[in-house]
LUMLUM-698440 format. One record per atom (N, C-alpha, C): residue in one letter; z, x, y. Coordinates in steps of 0.05 Angstrom, whole numbers, plus 5000, padded with zeros to 4 digits. Example, Ala and Ser with C-alpha at 12.3 -4.5 7.8 and 13.67 -1.06 7.14 Angstrom:
2
a515652644886/a515652464910/a515652644934/s514252574955/s514352734979/s515752585001/
END
This chain:
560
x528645664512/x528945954510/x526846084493/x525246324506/x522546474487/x524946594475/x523446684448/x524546904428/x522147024420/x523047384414/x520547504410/x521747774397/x520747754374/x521648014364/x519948264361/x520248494388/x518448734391/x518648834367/x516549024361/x516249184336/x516949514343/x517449724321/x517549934338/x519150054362/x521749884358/x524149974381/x525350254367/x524750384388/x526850734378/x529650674375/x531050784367/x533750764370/x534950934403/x537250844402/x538451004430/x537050854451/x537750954463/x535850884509/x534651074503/x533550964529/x531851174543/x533651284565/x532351534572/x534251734593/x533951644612/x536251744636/x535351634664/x533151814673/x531751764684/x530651904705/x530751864727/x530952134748/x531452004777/x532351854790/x534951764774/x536151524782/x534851254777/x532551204766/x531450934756/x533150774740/x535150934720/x536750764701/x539750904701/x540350714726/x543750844735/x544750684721/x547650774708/x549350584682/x551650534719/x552550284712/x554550154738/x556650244725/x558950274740/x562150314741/x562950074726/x564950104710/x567049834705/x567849774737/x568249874749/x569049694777/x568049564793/x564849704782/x562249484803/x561649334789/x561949294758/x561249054742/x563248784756/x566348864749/x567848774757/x567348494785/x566448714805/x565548634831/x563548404828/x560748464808/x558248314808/x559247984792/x561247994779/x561947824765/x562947524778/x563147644803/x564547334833/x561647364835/x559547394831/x557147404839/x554747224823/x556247264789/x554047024778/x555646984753/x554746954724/x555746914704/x555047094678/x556947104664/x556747234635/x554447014613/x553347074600/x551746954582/x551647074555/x552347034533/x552047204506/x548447124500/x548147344478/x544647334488/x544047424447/x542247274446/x542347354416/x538847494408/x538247604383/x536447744385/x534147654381/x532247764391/x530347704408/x528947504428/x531647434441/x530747324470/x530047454484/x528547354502/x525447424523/x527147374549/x529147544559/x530547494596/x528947504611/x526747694610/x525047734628/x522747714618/x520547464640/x517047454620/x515547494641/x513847784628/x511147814640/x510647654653/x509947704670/x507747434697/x509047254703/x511947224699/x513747104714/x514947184736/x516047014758/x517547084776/x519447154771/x521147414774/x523647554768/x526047404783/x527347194778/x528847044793/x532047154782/x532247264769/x535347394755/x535747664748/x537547794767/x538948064764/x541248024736/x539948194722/x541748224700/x542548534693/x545148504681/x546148744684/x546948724655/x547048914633/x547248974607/x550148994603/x552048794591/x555048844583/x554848914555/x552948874542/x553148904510/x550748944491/x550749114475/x547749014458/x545549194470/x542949134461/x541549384475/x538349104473/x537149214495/x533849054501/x532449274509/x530249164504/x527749344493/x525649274521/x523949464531/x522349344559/x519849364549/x517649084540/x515249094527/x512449074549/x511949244540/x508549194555/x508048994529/x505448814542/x504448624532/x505548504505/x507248384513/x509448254491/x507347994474/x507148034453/x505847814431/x504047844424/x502048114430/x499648194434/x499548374419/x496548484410/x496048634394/x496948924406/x496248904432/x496449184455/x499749174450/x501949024448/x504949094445/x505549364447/x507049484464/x508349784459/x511849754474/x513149804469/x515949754479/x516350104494/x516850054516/x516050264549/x518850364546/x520450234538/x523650414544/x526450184533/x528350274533/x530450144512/x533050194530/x534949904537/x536350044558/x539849954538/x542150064549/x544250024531/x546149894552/x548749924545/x551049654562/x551249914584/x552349744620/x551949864640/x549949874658/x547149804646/x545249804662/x543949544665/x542849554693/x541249284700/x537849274687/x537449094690/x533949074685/x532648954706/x529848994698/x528448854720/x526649004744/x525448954751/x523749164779/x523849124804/x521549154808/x522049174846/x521948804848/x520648644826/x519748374838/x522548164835/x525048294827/x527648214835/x527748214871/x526348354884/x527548354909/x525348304928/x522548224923/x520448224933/x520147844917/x520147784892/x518947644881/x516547564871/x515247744876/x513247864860/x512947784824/x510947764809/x511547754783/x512447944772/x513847954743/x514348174728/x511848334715/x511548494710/x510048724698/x510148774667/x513248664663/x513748794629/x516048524624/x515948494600/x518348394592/x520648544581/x522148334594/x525548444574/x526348344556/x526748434529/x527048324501/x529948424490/x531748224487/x533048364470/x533848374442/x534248704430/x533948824406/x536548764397/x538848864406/x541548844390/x543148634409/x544348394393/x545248094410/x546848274426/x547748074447/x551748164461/x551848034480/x551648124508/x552047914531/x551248064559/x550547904573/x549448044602/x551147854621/x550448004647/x551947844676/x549647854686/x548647524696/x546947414710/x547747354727/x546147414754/x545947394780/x543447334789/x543447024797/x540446984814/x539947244838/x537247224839/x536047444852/x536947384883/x537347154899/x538647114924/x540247204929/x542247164917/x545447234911/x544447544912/x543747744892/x543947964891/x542648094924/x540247934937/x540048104956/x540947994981/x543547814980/x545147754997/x547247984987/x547748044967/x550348384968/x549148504966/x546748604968/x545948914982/x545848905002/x546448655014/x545748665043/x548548765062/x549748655046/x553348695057/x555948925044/x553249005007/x554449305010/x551549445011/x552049615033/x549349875030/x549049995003/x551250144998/x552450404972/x550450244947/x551149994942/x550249794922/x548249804925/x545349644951/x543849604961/x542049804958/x543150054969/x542350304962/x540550394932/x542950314921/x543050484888/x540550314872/x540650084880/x539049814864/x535949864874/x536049934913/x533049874915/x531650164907/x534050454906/x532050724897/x531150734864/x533550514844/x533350524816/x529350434815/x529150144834/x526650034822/x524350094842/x525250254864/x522250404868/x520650614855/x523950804844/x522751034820/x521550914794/x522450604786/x521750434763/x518650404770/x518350324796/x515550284806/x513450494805/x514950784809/x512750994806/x512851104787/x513750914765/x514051074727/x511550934721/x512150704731/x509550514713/x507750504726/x507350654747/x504850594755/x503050924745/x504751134742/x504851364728/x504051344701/x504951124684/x504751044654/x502350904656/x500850744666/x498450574662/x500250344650/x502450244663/x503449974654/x502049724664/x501449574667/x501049254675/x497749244665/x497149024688/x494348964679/x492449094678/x489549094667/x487449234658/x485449224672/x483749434689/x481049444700/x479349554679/x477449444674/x474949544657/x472949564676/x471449884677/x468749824688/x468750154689/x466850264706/x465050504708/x466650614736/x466150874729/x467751004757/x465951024778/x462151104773/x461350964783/x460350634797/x462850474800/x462150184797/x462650214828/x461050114844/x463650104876/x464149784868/x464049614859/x465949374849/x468449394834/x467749604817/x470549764799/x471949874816/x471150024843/x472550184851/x474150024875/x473249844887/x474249614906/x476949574888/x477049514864/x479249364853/x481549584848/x480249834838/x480650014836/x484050114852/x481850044884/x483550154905/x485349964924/x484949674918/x486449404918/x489149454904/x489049544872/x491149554857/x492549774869/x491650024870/x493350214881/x494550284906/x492650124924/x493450154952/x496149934952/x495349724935/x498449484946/x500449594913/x500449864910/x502249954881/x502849744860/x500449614852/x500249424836/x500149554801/x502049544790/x502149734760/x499549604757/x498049744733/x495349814728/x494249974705/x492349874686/x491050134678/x487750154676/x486950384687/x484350404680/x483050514664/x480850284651/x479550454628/x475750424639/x475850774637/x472950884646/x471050804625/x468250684629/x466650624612/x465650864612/x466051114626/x464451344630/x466251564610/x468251504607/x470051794594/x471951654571/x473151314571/x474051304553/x472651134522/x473251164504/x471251124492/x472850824477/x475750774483/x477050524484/x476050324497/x474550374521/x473950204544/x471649914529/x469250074516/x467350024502/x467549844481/x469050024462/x470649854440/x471249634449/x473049494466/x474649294486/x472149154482/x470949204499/x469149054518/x467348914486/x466649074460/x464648944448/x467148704432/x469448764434/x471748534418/x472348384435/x471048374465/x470848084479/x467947984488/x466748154469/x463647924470/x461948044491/x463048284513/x461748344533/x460848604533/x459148734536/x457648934554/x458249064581/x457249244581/x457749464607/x455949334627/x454049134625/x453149064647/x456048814654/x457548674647/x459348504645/x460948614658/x461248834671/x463248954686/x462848894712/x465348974731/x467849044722/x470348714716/x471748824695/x472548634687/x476248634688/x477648484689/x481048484697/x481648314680/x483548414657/x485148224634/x487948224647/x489048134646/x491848034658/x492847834637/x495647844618/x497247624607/x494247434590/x492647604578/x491447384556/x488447314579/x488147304600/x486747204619/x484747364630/x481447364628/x480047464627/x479447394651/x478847654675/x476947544708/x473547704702/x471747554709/x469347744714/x469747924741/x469148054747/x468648164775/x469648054792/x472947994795/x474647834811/x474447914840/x474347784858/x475447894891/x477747924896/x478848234910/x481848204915/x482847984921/x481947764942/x483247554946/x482647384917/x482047384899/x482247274875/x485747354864/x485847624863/x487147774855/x489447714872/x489847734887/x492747754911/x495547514900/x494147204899/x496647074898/x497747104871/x495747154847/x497947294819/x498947434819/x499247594835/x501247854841/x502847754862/x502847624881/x504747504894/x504547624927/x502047684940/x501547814957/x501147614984/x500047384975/x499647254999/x502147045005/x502646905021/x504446755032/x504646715057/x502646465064/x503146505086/x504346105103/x506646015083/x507345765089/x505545555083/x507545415092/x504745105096/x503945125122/x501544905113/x499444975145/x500044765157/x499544845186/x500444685209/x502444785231/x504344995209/x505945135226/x506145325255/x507445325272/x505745545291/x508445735288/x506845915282/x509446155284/x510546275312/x513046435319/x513446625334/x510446795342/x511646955322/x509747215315/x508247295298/x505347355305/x503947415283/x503047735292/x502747895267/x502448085269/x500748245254/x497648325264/x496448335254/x495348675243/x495348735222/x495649015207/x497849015206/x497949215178/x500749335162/x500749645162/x500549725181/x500950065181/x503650055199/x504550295194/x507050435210/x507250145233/x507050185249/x506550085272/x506749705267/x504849665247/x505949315244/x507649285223/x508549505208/x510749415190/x513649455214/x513749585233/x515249605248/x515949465271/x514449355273/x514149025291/x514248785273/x513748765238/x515048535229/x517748615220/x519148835218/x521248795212/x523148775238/x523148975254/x523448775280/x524348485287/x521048515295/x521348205294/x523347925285/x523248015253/x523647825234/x527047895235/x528048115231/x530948115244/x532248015274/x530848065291/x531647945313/x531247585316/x530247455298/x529747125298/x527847065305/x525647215298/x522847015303/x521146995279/x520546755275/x518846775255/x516746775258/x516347065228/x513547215240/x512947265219/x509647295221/x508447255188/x506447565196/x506047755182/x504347965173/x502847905159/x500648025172/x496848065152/x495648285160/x494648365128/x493448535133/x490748525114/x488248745116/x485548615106/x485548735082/x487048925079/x487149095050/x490249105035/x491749295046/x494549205036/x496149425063/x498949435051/x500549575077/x500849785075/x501349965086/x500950215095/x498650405114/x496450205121/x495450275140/x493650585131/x492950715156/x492451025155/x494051185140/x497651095149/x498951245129/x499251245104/x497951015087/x499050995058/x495351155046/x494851385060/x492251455048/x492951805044/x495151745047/x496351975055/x498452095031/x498552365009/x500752374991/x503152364999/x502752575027/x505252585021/x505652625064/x508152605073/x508452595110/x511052725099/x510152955118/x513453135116/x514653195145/x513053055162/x514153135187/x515052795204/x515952625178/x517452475186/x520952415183/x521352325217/x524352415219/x525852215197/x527752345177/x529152305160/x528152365138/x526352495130/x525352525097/x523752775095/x526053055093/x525953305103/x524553415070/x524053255051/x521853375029/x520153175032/x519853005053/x517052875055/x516652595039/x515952455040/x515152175025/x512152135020/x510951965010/x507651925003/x508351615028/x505551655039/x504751325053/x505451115038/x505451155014/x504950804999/x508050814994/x510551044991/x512150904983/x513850835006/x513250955030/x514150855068/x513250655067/x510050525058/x509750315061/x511650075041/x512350225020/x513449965002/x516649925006/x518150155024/x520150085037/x520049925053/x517749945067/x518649855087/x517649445087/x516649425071/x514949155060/x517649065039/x519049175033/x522249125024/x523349005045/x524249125067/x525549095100/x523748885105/x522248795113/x520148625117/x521248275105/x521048335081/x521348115065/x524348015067/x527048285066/x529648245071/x529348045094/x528148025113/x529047845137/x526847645140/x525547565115/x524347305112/x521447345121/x519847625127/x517247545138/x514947465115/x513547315124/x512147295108/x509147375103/x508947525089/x505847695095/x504147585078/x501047645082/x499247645073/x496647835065/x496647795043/x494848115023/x492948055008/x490248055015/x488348125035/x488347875059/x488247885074/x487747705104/x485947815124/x483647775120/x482247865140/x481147765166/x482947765192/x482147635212/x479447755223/x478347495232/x474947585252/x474947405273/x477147355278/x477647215308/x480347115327/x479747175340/x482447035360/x480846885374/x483046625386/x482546445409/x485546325415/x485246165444/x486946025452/x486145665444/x488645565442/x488945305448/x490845195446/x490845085462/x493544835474/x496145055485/x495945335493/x497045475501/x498445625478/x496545635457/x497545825438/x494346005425/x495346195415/x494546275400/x493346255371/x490346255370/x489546205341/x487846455327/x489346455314/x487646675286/x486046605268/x483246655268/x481046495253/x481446765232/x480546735203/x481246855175/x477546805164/x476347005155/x474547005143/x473746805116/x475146725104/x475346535091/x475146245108/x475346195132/x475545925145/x477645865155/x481045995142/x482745875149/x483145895182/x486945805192/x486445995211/x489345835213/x490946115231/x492946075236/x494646035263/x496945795276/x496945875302/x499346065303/x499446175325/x502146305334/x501946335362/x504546355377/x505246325406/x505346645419/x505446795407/x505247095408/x502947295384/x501547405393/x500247645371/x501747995376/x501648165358/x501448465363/x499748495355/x497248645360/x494548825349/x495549065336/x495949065316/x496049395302/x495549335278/x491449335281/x489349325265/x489049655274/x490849855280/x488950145277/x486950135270/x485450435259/x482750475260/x481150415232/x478950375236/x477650385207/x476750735223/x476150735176/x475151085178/x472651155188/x472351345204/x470051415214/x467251605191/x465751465187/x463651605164/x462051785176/x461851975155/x460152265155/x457552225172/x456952435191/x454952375198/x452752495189/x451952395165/x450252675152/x447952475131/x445652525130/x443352385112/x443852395088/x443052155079/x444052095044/x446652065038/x447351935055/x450851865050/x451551665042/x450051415043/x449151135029/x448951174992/x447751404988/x447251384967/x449551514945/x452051724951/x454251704942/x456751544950/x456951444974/x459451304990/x460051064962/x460050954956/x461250764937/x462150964907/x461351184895/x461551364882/x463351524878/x462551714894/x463851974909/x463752144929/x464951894941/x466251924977/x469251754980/x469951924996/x473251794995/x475051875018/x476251615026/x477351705058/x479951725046/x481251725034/x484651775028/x485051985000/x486952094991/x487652244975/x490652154969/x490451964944/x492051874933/x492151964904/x495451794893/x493851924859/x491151814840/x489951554861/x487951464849/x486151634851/x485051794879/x482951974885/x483852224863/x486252264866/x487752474846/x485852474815/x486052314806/x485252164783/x482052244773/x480952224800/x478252154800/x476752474798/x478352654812/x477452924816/x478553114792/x480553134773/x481153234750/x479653474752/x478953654741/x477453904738/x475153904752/x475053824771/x472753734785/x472153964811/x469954064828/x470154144853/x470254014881/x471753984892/x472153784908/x471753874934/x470953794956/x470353874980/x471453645007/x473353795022/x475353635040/x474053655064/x472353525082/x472153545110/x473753375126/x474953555147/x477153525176/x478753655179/x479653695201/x481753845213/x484953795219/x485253505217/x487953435227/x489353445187/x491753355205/x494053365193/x492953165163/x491352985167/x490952825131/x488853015116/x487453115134/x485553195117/x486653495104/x488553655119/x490353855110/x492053865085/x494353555088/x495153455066/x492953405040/x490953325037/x489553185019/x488253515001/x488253705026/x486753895006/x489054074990/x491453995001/x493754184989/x495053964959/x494453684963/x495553544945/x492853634926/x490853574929/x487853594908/x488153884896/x488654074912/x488954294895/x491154324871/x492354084870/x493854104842/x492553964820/x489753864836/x488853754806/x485153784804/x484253844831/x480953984818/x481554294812/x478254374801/x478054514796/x478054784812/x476854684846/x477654824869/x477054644883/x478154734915/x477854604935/x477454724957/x474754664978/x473854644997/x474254605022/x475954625047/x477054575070/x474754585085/x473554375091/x471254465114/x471754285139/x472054615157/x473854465189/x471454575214/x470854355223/x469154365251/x470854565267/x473654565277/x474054725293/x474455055285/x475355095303/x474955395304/x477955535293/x480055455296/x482855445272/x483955245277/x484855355244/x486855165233/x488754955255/x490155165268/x492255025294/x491054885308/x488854755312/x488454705336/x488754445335/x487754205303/x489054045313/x490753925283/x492454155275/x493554135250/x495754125260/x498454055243/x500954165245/x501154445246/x502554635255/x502954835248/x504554935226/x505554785213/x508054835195/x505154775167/x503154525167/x501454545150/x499254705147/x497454795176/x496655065180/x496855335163/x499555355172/x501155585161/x500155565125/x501355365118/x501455295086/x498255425077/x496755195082/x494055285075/x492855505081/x493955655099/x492755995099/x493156225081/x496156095063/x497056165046/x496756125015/x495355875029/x494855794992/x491855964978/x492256044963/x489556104953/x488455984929/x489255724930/x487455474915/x485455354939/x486055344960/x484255264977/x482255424996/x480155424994/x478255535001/x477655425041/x477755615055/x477655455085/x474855505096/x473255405104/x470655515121/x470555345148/x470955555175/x472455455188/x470055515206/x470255365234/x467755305253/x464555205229/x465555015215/x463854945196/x462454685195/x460354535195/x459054215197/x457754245166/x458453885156/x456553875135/x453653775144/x451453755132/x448953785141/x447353685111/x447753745086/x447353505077/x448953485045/x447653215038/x449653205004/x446753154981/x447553374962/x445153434936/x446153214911/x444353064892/x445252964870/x443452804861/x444352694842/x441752414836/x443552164826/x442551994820/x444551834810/x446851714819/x447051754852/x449351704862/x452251924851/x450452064832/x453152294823/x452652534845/x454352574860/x454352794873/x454553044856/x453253294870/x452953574856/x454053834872/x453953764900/x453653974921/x453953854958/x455354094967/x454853974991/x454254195009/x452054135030/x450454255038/x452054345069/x452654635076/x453954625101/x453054885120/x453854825148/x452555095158/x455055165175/x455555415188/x457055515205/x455555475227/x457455445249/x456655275275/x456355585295/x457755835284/x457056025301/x454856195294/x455156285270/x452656375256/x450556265251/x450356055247/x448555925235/x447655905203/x449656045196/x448456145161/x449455845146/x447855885122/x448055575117/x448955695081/x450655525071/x450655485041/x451555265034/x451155275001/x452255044984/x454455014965/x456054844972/x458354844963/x458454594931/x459154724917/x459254474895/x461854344895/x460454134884/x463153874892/x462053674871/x463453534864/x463053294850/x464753084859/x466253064880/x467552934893/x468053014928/x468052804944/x467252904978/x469852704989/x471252845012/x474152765018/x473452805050/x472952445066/x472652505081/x474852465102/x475952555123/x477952555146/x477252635171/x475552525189/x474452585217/x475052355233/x477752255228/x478452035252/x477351805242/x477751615261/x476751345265/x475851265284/x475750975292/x473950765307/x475650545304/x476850445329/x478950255330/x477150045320/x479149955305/x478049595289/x478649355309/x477449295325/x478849185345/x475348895345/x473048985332/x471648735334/x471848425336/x474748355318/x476048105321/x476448025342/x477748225366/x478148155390/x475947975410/x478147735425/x475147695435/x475047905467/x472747775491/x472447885512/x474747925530/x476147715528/x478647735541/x480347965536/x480548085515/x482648265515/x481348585526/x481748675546/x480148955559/x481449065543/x478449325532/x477749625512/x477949805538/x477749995533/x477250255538/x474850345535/x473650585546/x471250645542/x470450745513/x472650835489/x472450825466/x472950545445/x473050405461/x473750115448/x476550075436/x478950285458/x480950185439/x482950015455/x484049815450/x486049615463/x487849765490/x486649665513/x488749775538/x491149535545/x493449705548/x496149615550/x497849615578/x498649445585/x498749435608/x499349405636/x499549575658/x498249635680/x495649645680/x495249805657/x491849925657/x489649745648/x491149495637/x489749245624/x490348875655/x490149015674/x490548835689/x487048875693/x487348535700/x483748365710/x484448235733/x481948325745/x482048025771/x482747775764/x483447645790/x484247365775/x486847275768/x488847545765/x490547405748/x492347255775/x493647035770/x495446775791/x498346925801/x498547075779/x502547145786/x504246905765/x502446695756/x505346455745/x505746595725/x507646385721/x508846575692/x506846515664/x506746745649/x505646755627/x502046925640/x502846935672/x499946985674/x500547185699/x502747415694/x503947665713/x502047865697/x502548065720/x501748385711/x503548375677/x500748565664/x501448605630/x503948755628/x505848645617/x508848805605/x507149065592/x509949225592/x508649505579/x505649555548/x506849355537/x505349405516/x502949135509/x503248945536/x501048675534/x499448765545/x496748665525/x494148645540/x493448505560/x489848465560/x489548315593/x490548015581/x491048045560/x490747755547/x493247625541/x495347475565/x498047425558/x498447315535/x501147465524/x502747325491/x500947485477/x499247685483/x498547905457/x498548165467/x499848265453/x501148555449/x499448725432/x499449015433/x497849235414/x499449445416/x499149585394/x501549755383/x500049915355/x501150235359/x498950425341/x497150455352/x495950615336/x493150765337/x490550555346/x491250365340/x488750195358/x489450175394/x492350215400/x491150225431/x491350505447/x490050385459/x488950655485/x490850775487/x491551055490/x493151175492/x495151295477/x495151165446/x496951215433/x497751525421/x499351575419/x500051825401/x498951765361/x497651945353/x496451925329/x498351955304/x501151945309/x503651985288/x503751755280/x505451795253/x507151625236/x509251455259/x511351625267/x513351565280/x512551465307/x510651525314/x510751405348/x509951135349/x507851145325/x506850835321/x509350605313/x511350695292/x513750605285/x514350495309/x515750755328/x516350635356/x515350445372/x512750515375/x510750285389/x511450055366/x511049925351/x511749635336/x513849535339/x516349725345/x518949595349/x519349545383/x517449765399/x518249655436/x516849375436/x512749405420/x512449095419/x513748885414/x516348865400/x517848695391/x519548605423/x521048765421/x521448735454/x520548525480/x517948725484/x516248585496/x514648295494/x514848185468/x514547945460/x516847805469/x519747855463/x522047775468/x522047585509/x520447835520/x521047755554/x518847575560/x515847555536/x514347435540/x514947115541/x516547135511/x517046865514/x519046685527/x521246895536/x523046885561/x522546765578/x520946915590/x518446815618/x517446495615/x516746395584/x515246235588/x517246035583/x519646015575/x520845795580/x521945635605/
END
């Protein structure tokens, strides 16, 4: 047993917020108690350790514990103080994931321990419970990642190696904090009390443990991101990207009985998790942000055993022995007897000279609170017309100094929501210049200053200052992994199929006209924004990942 006595515990709790720290009923304690055991707990034992796997739901009967960032360390600060009634612990109780903070406790008494199995075998069988537990530690998840809790990026906001990691941590909601070699003057300090320099950047301390310039896949299995079995296995289903669309084909999937493993090259959420906030998805009538759809839904995912992988970057498919193989940039490679394609699009870049020389800087295809972060009092300038690039200039206007809407078409409606349209005509934080092209970008240093634009009817040209550039003009299906066999479209995006039938094909089975959503290529399926035809929503893609599920179902039907 660790013991650890935090310094600097307030008296009292801390408040709930938002439901993050719900006190349980005497009647649900009652209940949890056929569930695991009572333990008396004396002071300063360590229940929960940093960079451990969170393997025990504990719930507070007595006494009070203290929640420590970097417990034993000079950095020590104690984040919040919880009393009898409440549980501890985060999202990596239900994910398994490591912990982020420790749990220390300050005044002895006794808790009810419940292995983490057990607990998400009864959320499974009570919702009400299930409910209450998974909204307490996603709001826990967006405190600390709000607070600069967990591990440490050092480097330059100019770094695009800083900023890779940057957007690794935030894209997979990995707690975090960043210290600017450019604005904080802590960062520096740091760096000369570990021997290193600003050329030594960028640098990741984690639990005592120093990385130089780590690769996300460095980064992934300490956080608990990759998993993808032992090798040899051939799975059901593999499913490749984590947006709307393949989080909705592995959970699928993985509920209906196949075992099916998810990868994706960055983390999940796809197009949507670049996104603050989607209000025109059905059930969430004040809207949700991408990353936290994505982190429900990578909850659901995991509830029915899938096993994903974070970063995984496939650069190949092939057949053999009548299955399917996934070659992985790293060398590995995986088989499976079925694929879905919903690798959607990579972002489509500015078409405009000197764009090489800010893009690692300040250029940015999503508007998150990391981009949030980055623009602070800043002038910021948004080019596109659809629905992300609308959201991004209405979320940024709560935190530059102004903001820029620059839309090629000729209005707002044409290929906006109308309900977001509306908004932005109204706002007068946002600035619109409409039938508008950028044409070029002013600066030195890779620091942007200005952005250079003309009206497409007039012709009149001016300059817009910016110190940050927000780009949203579509994409370009990611579909290069694919090999020849699977027929594109004349934009290169995956055809599905009727429309994906080739000469040649026999009629046997496994080798009929393409089921609705199979390519020319039997046992692989595409779903989302990467195939031909798709609708450009949140929700339709959803749909498309769950009919692919389906259609895998008759594939392999067929072939027995």
């Amino acid at each position: 047993m660790t013991t650890r006595e935090p310094a600097d515990v307030p008296p009292g709790e801390t408040p709930d917020v938002s439901g993050a720290f719900p006190r349980l009923e005497e009647t649900r304690l009652r209940e949890l108690e056929e569930w695991g055991e009572r333990r008396p707990t004396t002071r300063g034992e360590v229940l929960i350790t940093e960079g451990e796997p969170e393997d025990t739901f504990f719930v507070l009967l007595s006494g009070r514990v203290a929640v420590v960032e970097a417990l034993g360390t000079p950095d020590e600060r104690v984040v919040r103080v919880h009393g009898p009634g409440r549980f501890l612990g985060e999202l990596g109780v239900l994910t398994g994931q490591p912990a982020f903070l420790s749990d220390v406790v300050v005044d002895p008494g006794e808790v009810l321990a419940v292995p983490a199995a057990r607990l998400r075998s009864l959320a499974a069988r009570d919702s009400a419970f299930g409910d209450l537990v998974l909204r307490a530690y996603l709001v826990r998840r967006w405190l600390t990642l709000g607070e600069g809790v967990g591990f440490r990026i050092i480097g330059s906001r100019y770094s695009a190696a800083t900023r890779k990691l940057r957007e690794f941590a935030a894209r997979n909601r990995l707690p975090h904090r960043f210290l600017d070699l450019e604005t904080d003057p802590t960062a520096e300090q740091l760096l000369r009390s570990l021997g290193l320099g600003p050329a030594d950047t960028p640098i990741v301390l984690y639990r005592g443990t120093l990385l130089r310039n780590p690769s996300t896949a460095e980064l992934a299995p300490t956080f608990g991101l990759r998993d993808l079995g032992h090798g040899g296995e051939i799975c059901d289903l593999v499913v490749v990207g984590a947006g709307p669309a393949g989080l909705a084909a592995a959970v699928y999937g993985a509920s209906e009985g196949l075992d099916t493993t998810l990868l994706d090259g960055v983390a999940a959420g796809g197009q949507a998790a670049r996104t603050s906030c989607i209000e025109n998805y059905l059930g969430f009538p004040s809207g949700i942000s991408g990353g936290e759809l994505a982190e429900r839904a990578v909850l659901q995912a995991e509830k029915f055993g899938v096993r994903r992988s974070v970063p995984s970057e496939v650069v190949g498919l092939a057949e053999r022995d009548g299955h399917h193989v996934l070659r992985f940039a790293d060398g590995d490679e995986l088989v499976t007897r079925t694929v879905i394609v919903a690798s959607g699009v990579r972002v489509r870049r500015l078409p405009v000279p000197g764009l090489d020389r800010f893009e690692d800087t300040c250029v940015y295809y999503a508007a998150t609170p990391l981009e949030a972060q980055q623009c602070v009092g800043d002038p910021v300038v948004v080019v596109g017309g659809g629905n992300s690039a609308g959201q991004a200039a209405i979320f940024l206007s709560g935190h530059a100094a102004e903001v820029h809407l620059v839309v090629l078409e000729h209005t707002l409606g044409e290929n906006m929501s109308r309900y977001l349209a509306d908004r932005i005509a109204q706002d007068p934080r946002v600035e619109v210049h409409l039938h508008t092209a950028v044409e070029e970008l002013a600066g030195a240093d890779g620091r942007l200053e200005a952005v250079g634009v003309r009206d497409t009817v007039t012709g009149a040209q001016q300059r817009l200052p910016a110190r940050d550039l927000m780009v949203f003009i579509g994409g370009e299906p990611s579909t290069s992994w694919l090999p020849d066999s699977v027929a594109l479209d004349s934009g290169g995006y995956v055809l599905t199929g009727p429309g994906a039938r080739r000469p040649g094909r026999t009629g046997a089975p496994g080798d009929a006209e393409p089921l609705l959503l199979e390519t020319s290529l039997p046992g692989v399926f595409a779903a989302g924004d990467v195939r031909s035809g798709s609708v450009k929503r949140v929700a339709s893609a959803a749909g498309e990942g769950a009919m692919a599920v389906r259609m895998v179902h008759e594939h392999l039907a067929a072939l027995r």
